[in-house]
N, C-alpha and C positions, 0 to 999 in steps of 0.2 A: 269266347262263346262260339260254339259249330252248329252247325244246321242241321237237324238229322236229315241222312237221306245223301246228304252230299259227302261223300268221303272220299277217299284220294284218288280213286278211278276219274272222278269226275271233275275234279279241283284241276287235275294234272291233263284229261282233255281238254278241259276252259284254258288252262293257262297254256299248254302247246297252241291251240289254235290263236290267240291273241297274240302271241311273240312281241311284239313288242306295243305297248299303251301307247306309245306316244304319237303313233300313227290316227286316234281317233279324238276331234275335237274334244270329246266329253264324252262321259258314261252311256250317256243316252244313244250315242250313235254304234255302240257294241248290238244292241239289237237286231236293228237294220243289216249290219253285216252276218250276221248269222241267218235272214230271214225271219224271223221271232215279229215282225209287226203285220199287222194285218191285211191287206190288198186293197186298195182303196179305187170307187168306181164311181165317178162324178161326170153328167151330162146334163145339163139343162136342168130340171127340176128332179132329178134320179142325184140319189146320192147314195150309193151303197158299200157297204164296207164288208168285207169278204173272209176268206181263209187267209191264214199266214202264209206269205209270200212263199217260202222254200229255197230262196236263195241261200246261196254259202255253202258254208259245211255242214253235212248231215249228220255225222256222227257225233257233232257237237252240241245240236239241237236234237239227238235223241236224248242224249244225257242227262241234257239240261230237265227237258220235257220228262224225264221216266223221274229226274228229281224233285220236281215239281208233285207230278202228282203221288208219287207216296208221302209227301210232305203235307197234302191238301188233303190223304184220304185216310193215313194211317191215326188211328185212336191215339190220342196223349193220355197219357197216364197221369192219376189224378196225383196232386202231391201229400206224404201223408207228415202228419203235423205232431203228432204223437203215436208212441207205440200202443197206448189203451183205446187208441180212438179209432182205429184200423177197423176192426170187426165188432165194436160195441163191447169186446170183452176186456177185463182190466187186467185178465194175462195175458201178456202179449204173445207168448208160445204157444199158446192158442191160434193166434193169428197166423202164423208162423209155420204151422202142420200144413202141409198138402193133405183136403179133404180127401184123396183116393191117390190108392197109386196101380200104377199099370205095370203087373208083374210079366215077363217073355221067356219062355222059357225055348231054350233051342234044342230040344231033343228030336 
């Protein structure tokens, strides 16, 4: 199963910049070394919690961050479960037709 959005650009920065796993306790602490958590600001009765750090590598947390958000903004596609049921019609070549086409002509 793949993620959309992450594909081997991205796969192959995460995994060069990790070189080796066994350097981090647990999954959890891959965050923190990229800067991915959030700034944390605590004094007295002040407790506030900030922008993500920026520590580490940036080009790894762009990646990550451009993967993320077309994965949170791009539309899923609905699943279709029969061919009569796509557009209401019981031909499915109906369905099938691009309602218009866009002719170009280079003269």
């Amino acid at each position: 199963m793949t993620t959309p959005s992450v594909g081997p650009i991205v796969a192959l920065t995460y995994a060069s910049a990790i070189d080796d796993p066994g350097r981090f306790k647990s999954s959890k602490a891959v965050g923190p070394h990229f800067g991915l958590t959030p700034k944390k600001y605590q004094s007295g009765q002040t407790d506030y919690s900030g922008r993500i750090s920026k520590v580490g590598d940036a080009s790894v947390r762009e990646a990550l961050y451009q993967a993320a958000h077309v994965m949170l903004t791009k539309p899923i596609r609905a699943a279709r479960t029969s061919k009569a049921g796509r557009c209401g019609s019981p031909d499915a070549r109906a369905c099938a037709r691009p309602r218009w086409r866009l002719r170009v002509s280079l003269q």
